[in-house]
C-alpha positions, 0 to 999 in steps of 0.5 A, spaced: 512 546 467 505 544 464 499 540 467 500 532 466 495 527 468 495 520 467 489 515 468 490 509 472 490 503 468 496 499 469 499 497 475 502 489 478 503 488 485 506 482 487 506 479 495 511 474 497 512 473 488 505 471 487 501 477 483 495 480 485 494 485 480 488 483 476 484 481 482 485 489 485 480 495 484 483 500 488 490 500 492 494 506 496 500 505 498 500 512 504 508 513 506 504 514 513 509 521 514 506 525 520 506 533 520 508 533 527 507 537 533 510 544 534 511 545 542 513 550 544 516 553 551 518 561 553 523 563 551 524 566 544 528 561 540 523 555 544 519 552 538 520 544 538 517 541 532 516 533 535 516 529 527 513 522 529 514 516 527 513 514 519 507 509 519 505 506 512 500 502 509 499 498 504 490 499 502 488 494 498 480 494 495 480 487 491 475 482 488 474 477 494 477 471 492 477 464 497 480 458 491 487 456 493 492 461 491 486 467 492 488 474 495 483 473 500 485 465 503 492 467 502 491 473 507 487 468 511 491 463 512 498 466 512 495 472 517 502 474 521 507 473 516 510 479 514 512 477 506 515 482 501 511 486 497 513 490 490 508 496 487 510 497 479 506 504 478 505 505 469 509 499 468 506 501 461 509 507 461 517 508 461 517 515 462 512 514 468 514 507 471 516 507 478 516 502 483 516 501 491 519 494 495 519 492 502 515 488 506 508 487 509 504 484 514 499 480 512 492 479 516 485 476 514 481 480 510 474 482 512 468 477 509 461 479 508 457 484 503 450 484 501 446 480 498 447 478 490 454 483 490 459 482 487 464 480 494 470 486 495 474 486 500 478 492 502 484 491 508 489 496 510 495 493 511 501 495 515 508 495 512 515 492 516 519 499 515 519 504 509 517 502 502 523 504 499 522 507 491 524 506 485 525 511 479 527 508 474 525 500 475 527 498 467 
């Protein structure tokens, strides 16, 4: 197959229905799928592999926003819930679109920055079970 490639240009997330997507600059959703642990004991077939628990996370580098309705105020005052999230990846390319649902825990986002910057925020936020994909949203 040859090589492909596309650039990041066009994404929606939404969290608990609200759309965020034109605040965000930077997201990964990590499936948090460890490589596990091989053990081993003394007998020649005593190779144990230990796979872990999955643990994924949703990262978020976004424009701080504090009106109501903001990322920023909605992830504050809401901090605890766990709310559904759905992730549409190449919306704007058939061929490419994929999404990803399933639910987060909300918690408040760091403040602060340097003077005169533009305020980001970035936050890690942990998924309730696994993301579950879409190949074929449309």
């Amino acid at each position: 197959m040859p090589a492909h490639g596309t650039k990041l240009k066009v994404i929606t997330l939404t969290i608990d229905g609200e759309d965020y997507s034109c605040q965000l600059r930077a997201f990964t959703l990590d499936p948090g799928i460890p490589d596990g642990d091989t053990l081993y004991t003394f007998c020649p077939s005593g190779t144990v592999v230990d796979e872990g628990e999955p643990n994924p996370t949703l990262q978020l580098t976004f424009l701080s926003d504090w009106r109501t309705g903001g990322i920023s105020r909605i992830l504050t005052e809401n901090s605890g819930d766990e709310v559904p999230f759905v992730l549409d990846n190449h919306p704007d390319i058939p061929a490419e679109w994929v999404r990803w649902t399933g639910t987060v825990k909300l918690k408040a986002p760091p403040v602060g920055g340097e003077a005169r910057a533009m305020e980001l925020s970035e936050i890690t936020l942990k998924c309730v079970g696994e993301p579950v994909f879409d190949g074929s949203p449309a």
